[in-house]
N, CA, C and O atoms as a Tripos MOL2 file, in Angstrom:
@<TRIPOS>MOLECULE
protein
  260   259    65     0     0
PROTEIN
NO_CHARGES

@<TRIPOS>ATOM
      1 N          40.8200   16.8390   12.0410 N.3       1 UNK1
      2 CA         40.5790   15.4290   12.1060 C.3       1 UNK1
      3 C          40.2340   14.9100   10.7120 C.2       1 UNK1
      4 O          39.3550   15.2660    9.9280 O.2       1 UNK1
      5 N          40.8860   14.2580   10.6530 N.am      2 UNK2
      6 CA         40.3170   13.1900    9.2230 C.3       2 UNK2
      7 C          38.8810   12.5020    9.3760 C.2       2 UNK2
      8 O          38.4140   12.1260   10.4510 O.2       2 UNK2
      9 N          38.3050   12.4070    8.2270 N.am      3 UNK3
     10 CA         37.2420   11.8520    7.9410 C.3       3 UNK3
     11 C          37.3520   10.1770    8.0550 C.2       3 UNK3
     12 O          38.2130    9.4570    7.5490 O.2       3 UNK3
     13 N          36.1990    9.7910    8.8860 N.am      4 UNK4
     14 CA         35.6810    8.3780    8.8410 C.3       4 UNK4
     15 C          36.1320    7.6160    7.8150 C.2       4 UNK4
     16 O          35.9390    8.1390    6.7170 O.2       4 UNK4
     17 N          36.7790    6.3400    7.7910 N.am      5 UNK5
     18 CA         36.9760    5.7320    6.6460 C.3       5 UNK5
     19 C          35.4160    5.0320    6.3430 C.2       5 UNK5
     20 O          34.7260    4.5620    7.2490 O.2       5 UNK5
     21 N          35.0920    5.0520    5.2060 N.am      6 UNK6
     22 CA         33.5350    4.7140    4.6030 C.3       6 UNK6
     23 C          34.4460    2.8820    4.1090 C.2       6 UNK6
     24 O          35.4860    2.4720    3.5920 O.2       6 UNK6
     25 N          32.8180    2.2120    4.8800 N.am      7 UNK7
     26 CA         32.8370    0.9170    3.9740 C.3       7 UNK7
     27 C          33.2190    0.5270    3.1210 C.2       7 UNK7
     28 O          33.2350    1.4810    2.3430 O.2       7 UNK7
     29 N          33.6490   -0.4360    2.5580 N.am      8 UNK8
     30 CA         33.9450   -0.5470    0.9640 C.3       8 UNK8
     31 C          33.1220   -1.2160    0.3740 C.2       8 UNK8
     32 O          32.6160   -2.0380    1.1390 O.2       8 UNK8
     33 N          32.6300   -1.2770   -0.9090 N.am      9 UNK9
     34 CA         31.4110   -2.4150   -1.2400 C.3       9 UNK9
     35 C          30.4250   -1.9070   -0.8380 C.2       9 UNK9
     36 O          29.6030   -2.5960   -0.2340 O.2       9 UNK9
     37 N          30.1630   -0.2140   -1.1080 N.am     10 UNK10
     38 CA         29.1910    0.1280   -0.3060 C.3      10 UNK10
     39 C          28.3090   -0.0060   -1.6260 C.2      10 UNK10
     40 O          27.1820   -0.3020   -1.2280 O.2      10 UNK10
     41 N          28.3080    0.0660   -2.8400 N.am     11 UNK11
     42 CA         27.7590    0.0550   -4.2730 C.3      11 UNK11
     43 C          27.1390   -1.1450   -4.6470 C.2      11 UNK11
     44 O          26.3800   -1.1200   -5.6150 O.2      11 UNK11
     45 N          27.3810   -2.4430   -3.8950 N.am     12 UNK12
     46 CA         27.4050   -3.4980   -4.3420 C.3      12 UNK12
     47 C          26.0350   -4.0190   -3.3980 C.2      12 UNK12
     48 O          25.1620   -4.7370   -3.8860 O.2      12 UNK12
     49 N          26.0100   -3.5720   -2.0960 N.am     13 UNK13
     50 CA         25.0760   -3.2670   -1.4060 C.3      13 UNK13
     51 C          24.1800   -2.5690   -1.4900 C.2      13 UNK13
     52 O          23.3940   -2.7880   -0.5690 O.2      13 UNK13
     53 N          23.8110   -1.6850   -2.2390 N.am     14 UNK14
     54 CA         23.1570   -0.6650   -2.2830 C.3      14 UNK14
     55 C          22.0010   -1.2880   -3.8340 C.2      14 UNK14
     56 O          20.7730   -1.3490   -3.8890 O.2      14 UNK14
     57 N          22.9260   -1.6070   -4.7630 N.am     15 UNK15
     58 CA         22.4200   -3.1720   -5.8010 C.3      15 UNK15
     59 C          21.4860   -3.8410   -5.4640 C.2      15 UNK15
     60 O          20.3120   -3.7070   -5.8100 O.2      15 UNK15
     61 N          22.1410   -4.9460   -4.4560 N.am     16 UNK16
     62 CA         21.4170   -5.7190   -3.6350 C.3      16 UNK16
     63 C          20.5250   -5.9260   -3.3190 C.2      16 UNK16
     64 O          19.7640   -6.8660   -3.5480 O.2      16 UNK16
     65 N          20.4040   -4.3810   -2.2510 N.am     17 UNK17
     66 CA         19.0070   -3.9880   -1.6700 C.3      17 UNK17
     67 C          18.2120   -3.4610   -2.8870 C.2      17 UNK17
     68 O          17.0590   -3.8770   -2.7780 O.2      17 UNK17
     69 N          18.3210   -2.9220   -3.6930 N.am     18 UNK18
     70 CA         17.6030   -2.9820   -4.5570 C.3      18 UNK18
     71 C          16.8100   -4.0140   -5.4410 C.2      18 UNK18
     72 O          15.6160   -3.8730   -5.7020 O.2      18 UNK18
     73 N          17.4750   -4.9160   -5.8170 N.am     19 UNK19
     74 CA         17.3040   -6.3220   -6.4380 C.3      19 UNK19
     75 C          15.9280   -6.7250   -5.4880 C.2      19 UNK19
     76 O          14.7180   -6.8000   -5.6990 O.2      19 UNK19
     77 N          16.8730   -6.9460   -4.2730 N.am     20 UNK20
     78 CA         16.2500   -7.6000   -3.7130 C.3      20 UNK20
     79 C          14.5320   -7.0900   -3.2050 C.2      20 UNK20
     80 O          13.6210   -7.8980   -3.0240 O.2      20 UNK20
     81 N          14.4150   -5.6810   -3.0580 N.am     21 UNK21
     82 CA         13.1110   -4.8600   -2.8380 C.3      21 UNK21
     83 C          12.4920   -5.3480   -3.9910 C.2      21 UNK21
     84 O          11.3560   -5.7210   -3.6950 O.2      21 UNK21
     85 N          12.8030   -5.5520   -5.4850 N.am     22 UNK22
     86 CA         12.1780   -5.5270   -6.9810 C.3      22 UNK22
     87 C          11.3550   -6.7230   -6.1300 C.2      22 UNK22
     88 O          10.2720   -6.5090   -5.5840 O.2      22 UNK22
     89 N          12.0990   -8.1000   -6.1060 N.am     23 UNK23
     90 CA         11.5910   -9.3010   -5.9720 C.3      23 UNK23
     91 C          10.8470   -9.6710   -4.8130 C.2      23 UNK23
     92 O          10.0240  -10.5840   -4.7470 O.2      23 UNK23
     93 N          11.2020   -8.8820   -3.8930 N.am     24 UNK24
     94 CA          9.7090   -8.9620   -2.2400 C.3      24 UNK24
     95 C           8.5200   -8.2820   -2.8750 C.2      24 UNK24
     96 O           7.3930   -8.7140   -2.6330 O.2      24 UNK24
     97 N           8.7270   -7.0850   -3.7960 N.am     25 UNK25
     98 CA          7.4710   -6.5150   -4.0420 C.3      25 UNK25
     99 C           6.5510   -7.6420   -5.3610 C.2      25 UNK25
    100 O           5.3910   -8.0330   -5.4950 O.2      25 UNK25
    101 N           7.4790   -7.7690   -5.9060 N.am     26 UNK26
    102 CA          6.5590   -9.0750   -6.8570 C.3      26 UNK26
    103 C           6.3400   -9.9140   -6.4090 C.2      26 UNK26
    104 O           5.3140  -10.4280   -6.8550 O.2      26 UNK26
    105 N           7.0130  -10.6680   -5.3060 N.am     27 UNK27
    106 CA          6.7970  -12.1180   -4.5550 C.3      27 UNK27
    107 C           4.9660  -11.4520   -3.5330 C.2      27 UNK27
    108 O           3.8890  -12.0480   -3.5080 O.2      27 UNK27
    109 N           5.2090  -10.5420   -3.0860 N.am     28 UNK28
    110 CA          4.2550   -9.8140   -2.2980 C.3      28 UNK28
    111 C           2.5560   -9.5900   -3.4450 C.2      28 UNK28
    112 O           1.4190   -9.9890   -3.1910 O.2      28 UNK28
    113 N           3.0620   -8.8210   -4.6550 N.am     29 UNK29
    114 CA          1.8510   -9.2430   -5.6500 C.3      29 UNK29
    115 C           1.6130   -9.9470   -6.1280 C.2      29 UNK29
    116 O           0.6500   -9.7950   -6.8790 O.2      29 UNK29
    117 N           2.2930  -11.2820   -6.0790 N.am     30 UNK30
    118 CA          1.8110  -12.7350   -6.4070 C.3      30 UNK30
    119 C           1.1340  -12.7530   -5.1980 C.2      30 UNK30
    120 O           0.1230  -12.0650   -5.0580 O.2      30 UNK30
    121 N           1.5480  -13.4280   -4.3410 N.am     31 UNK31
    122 CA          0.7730  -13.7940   -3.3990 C.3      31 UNK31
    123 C          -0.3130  -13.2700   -2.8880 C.2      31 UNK31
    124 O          -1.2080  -14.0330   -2.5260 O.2      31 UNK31
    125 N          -0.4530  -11.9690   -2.7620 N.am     32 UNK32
    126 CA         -1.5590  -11.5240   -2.5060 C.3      32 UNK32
    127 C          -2.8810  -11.6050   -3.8210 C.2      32 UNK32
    128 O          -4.0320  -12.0200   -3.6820 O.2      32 UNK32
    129 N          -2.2980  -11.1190   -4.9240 N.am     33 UNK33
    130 CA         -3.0460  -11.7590   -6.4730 C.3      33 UNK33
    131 C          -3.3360  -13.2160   -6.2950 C.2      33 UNK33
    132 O          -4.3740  -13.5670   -6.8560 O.2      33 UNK33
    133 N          -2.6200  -14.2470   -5.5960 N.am     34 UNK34
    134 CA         -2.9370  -15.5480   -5.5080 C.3      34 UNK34
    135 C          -4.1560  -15.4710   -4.5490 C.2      34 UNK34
    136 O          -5.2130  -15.4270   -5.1780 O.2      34 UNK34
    137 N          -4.2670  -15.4490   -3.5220 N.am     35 UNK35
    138 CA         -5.1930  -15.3100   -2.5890 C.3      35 UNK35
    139 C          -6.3300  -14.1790   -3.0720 C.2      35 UNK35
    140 O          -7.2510  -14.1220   -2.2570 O.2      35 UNK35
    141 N          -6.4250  -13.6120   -3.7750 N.am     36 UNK36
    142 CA         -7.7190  -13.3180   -4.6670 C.3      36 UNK36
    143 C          -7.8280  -13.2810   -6.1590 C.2      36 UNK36
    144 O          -8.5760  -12.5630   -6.8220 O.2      36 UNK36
    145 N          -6.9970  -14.1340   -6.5680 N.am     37 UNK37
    146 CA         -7.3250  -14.8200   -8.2430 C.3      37 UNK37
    147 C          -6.9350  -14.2500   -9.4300 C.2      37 UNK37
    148 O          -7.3100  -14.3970  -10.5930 O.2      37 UNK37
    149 N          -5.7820  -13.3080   -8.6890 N.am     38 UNK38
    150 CA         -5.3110  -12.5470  -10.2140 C.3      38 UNK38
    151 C          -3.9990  -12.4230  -10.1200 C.2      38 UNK38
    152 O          -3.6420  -11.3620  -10.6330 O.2      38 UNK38
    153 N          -3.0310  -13.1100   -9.6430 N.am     39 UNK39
    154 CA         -1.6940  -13.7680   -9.5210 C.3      39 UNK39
    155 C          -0.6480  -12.7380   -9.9610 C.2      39 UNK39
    156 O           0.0350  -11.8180   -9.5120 O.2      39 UNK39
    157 N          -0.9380  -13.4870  -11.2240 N.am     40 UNK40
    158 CA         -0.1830  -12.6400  -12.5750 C.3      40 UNK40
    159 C          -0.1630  -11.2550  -13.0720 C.2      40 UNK40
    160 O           0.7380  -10.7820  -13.7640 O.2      40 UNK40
    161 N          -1.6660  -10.3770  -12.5040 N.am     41 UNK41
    162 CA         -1.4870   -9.4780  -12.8470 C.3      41 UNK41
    163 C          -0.5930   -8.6120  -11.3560 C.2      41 UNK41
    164 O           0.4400   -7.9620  -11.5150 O.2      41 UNK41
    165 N          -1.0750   -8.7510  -10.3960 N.am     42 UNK42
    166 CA         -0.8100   -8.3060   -9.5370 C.3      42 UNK42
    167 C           0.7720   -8.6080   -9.0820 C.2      42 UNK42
    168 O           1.3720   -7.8400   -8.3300 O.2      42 UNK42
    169 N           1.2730   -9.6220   -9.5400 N.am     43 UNK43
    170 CA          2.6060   -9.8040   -9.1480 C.3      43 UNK43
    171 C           3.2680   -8.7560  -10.3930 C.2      43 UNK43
    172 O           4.3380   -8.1770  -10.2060 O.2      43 UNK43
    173 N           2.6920   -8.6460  -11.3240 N.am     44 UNK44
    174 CA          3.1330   -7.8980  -12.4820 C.3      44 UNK44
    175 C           3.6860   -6.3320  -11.8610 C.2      44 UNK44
    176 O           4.7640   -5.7510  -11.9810 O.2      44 UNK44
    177 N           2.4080   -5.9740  -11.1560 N.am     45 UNK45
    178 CA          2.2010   -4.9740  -10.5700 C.3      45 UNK45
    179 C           3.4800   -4.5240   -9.4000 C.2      45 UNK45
    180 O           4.1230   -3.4750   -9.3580 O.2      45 UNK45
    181 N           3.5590   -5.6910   -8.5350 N.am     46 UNK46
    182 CA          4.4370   -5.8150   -7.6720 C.3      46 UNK46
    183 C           5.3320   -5.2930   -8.1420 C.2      46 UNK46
    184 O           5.6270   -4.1280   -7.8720 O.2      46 UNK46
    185 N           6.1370   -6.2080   -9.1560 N.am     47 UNK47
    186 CA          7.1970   -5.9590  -10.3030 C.3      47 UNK47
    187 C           6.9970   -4.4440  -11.1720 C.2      47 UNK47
    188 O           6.8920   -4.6660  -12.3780 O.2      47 UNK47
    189 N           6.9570   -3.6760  -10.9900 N.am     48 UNK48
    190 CA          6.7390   -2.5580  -11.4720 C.3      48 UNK48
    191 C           6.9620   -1.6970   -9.9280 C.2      48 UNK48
    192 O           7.8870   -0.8960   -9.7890 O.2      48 UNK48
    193 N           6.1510   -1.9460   -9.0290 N.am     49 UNK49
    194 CA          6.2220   -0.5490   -7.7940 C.3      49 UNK49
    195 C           7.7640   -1.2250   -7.0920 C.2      49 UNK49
    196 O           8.3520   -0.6200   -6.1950 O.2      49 UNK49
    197 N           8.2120   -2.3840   -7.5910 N.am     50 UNK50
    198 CA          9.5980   -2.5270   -6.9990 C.3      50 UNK50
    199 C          10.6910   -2.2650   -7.2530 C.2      50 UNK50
    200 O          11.6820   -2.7830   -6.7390 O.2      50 UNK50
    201 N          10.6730   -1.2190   -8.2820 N.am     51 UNK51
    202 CA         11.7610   -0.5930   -8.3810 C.3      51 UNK51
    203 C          11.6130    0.9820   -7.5300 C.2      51 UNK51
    204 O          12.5350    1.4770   -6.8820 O.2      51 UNK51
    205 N          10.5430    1.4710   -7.6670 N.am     52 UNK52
    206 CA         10.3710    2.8920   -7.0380 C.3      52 UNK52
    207 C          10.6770    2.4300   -5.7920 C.2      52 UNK52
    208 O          11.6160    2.9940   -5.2300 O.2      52 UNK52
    209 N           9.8160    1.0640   -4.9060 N.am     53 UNK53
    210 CA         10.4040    1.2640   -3.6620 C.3      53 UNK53
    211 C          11.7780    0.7640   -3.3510 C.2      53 UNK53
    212 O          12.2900    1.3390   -2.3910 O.2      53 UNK53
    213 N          12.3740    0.0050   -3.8170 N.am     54 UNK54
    214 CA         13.6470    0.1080   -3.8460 C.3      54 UNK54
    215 C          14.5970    1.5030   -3.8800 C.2      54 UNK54
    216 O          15.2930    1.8220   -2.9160 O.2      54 UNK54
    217 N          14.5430    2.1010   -4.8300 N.am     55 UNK55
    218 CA         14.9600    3.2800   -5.3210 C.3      55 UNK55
    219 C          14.5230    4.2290   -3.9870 C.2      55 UNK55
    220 O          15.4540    4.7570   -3.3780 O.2      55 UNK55
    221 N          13.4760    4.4080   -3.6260 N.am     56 UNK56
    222 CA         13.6330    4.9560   -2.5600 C.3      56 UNK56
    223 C          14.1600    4.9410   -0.9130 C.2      56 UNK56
    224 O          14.4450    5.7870   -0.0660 O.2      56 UNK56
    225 N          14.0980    3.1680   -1.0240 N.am     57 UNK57
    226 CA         14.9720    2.7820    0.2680 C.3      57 UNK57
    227 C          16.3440    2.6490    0.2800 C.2      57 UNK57
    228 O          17.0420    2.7870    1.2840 O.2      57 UNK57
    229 N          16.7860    2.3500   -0.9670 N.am     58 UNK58
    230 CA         18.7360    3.1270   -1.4420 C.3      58 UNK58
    231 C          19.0440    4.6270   -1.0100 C.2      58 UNK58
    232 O          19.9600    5.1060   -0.3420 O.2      58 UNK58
    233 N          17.9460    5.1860   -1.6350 N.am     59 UNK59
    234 CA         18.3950    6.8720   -1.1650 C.3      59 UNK59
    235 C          18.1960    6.9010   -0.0610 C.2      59 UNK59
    236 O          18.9230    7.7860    0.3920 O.2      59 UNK59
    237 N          17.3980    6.2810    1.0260 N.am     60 UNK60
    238 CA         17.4640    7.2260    2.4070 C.3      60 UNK60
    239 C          18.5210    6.2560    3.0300 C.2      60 UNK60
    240 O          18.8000    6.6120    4.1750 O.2      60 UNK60
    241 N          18.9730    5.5060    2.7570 N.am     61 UNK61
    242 CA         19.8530    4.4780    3.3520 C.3      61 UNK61
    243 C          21.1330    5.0510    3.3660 C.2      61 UNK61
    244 O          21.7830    5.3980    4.3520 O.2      61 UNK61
    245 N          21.6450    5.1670    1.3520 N.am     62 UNK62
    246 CA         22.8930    5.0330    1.3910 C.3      62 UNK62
    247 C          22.7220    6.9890    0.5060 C.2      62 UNK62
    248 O          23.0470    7.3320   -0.6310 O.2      62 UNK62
    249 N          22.1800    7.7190    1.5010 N.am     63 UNK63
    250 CA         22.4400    9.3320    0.9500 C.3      63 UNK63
    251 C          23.6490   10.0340    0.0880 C.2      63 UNK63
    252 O          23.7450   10.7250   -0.9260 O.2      63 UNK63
    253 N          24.5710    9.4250    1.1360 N.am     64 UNK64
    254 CA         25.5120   10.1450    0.9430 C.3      64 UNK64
    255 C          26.6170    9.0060   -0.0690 C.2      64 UNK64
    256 O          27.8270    9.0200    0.1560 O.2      64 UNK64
    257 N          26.0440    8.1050   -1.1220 N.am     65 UNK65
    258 CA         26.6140    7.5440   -1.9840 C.3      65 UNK65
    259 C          26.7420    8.0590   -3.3190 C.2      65 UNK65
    260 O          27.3540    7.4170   -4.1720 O.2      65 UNK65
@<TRIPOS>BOND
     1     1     2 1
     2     2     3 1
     3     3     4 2
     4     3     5 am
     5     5     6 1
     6     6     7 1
     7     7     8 2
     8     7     9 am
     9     9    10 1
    10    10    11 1
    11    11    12 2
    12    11    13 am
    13    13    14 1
    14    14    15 1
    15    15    16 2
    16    15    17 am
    17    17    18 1
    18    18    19 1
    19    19    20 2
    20    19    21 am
    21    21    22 1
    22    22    23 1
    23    23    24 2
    24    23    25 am
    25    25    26 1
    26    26    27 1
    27    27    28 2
    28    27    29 am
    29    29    30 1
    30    30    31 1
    31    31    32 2
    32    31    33 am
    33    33    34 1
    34    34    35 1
    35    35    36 2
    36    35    37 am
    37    37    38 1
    38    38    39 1
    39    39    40 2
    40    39    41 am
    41    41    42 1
    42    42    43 1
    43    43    44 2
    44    43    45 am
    45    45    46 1
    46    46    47 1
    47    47    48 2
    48    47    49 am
    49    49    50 1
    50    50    51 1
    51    51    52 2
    52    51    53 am
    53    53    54 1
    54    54    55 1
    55    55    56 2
    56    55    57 am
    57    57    58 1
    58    58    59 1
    59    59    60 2
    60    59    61 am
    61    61    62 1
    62    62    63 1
    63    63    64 2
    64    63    65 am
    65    65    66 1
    66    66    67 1
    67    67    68 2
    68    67    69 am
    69    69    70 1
    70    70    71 1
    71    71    72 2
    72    71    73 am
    73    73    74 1
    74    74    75 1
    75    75    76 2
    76    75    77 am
    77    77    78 1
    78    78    79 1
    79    79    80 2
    80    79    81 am
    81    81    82 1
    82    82    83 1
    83    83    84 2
    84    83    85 am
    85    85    86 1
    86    86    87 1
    87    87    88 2
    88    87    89 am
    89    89    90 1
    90    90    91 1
    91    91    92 2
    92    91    93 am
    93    93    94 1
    94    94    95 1
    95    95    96 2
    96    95    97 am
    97    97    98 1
    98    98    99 1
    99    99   100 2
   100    99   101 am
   101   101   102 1
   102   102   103 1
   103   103   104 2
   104   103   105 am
   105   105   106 1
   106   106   107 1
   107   107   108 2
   108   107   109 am
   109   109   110 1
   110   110   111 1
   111   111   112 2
   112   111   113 am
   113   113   114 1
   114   114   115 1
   115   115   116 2
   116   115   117 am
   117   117   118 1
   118   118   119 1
   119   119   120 2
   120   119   121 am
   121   121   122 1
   122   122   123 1
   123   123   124 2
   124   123   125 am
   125   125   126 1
   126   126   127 1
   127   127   128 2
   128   127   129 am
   129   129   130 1
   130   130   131 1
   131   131   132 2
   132   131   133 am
   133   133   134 1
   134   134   135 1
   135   135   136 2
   136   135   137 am
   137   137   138 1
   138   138   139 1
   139   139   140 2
   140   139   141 am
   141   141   142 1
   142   142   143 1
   143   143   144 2
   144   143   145 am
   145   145   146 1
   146   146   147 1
   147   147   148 2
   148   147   149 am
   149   149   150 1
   150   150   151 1
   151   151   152 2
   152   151   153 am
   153   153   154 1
   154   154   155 1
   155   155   156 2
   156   155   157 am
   157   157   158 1
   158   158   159 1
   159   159   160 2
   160   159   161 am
   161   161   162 1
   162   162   163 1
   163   163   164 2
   164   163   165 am
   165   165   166 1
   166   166   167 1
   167   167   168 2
   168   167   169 am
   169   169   170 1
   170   170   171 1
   171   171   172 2
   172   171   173 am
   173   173   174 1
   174   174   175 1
   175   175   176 2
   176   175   177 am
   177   177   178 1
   178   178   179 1
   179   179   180 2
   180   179   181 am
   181   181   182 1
   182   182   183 1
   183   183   184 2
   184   183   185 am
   185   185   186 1
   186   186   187 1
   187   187   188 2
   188   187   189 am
   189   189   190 1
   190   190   191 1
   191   191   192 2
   192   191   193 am
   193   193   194 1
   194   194   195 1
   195   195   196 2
   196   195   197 am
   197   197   198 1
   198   198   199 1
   199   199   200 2
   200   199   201 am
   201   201   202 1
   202   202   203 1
   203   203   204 2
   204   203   205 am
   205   205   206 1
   206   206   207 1
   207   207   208 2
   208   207   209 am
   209   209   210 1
   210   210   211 1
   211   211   212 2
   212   211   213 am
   213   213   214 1
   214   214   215 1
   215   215   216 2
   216   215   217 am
   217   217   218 1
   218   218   219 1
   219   219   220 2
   220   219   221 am
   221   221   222 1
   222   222   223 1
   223   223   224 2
   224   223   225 am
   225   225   226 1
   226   226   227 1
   227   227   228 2
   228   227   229 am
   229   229   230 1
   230   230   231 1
   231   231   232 2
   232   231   233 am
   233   233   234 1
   234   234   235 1
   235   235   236 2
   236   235   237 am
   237   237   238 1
   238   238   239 1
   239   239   240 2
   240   239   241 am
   241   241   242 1
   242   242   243 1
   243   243   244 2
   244   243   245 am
   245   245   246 1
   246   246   247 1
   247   247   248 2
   248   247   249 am
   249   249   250 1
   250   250   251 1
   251   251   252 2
   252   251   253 am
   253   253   254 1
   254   254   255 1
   255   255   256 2
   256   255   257 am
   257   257   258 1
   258   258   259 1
   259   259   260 2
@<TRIPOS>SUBSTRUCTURE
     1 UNK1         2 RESIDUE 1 A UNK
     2 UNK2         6 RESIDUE 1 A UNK
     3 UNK3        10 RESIDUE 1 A UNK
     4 UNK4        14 RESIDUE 1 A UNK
     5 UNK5        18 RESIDUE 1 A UNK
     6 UNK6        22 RESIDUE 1 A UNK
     7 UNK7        26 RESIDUE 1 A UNK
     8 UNK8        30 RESIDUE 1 A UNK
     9 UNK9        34 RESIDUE 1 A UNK
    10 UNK10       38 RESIDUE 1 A UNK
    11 UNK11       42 RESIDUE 1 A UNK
    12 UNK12       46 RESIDUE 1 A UNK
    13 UNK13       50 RESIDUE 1 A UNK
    14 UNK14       54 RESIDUE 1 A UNK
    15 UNK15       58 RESIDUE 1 A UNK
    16 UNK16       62 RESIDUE 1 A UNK
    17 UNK17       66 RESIDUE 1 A UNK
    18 UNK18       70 RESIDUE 1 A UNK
    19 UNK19       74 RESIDUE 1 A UNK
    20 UNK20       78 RESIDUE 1 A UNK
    21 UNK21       82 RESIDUE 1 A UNK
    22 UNK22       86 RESIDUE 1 A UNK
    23 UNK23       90 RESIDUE 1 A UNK
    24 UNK24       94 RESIDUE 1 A UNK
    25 UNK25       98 RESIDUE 1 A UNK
    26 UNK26      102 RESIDUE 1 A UNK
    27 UNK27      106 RESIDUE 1 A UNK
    28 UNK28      110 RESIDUE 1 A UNK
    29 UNK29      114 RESIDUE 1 A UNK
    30 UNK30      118 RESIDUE 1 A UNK
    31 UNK31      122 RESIDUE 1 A UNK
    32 UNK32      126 RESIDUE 1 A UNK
    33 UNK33      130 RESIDUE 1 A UNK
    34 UNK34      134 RESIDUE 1 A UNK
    35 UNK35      138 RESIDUE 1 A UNK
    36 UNK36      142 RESIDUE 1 A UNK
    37 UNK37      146 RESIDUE 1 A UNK
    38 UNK38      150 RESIDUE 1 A UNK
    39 UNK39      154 RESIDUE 1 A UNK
    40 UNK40      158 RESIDUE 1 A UNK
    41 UNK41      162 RESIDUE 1 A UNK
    42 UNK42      166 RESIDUE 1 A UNK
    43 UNK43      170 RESIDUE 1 A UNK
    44 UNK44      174 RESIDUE 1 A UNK
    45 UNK45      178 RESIDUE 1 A UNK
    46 UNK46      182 RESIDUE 1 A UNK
    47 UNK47      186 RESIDUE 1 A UNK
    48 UNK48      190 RESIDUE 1 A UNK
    49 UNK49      194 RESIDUE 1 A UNK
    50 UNK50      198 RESIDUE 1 A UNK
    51 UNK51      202 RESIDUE 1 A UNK
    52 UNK52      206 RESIDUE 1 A UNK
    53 UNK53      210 RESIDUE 1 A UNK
    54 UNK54      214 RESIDUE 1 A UNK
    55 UNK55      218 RESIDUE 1 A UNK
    56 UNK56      222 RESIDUE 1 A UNK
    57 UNK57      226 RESIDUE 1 A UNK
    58 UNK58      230 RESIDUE 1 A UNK
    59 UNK59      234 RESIDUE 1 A UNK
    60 UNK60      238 RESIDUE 1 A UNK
    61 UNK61      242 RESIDUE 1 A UNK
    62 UNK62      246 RESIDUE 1 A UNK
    63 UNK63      250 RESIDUE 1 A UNK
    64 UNK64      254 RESIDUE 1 A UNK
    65 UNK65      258 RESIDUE 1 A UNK
């Protein structure tokens, strides 16, 4: 039997979700830094752990990319 044809644009997606994890995790340390007075640092912060969690929700997602 032949193999499954795989998605196409599976790379472009996989981007995406990444991007997009960077900017929930900074939108997430603003706001929470807003609601106790340190905004900037903490969204900073955000912006920094949003690439690891990104990076880690690509790999269990798209493994076999």
């Amino acid at each position: 039997m032949s193999e499954p044809h795989k998605p196409t644009m599976r790379g472009a997606v996989a981007g995406s979700m990444l991007v997009a994890t960077i900017i929930l995790c900074g939108a997430v340390g603003f706001g929470i830094g807003a609601l106790v007075g340190a905004a900037v640092p903490l969204g900073l912060a955000g912006l920094i752990a949003g690439p690891v969690a990104g990076i880690a929700l690509v790999r269990s997602r798209f493994r076999d990319l």
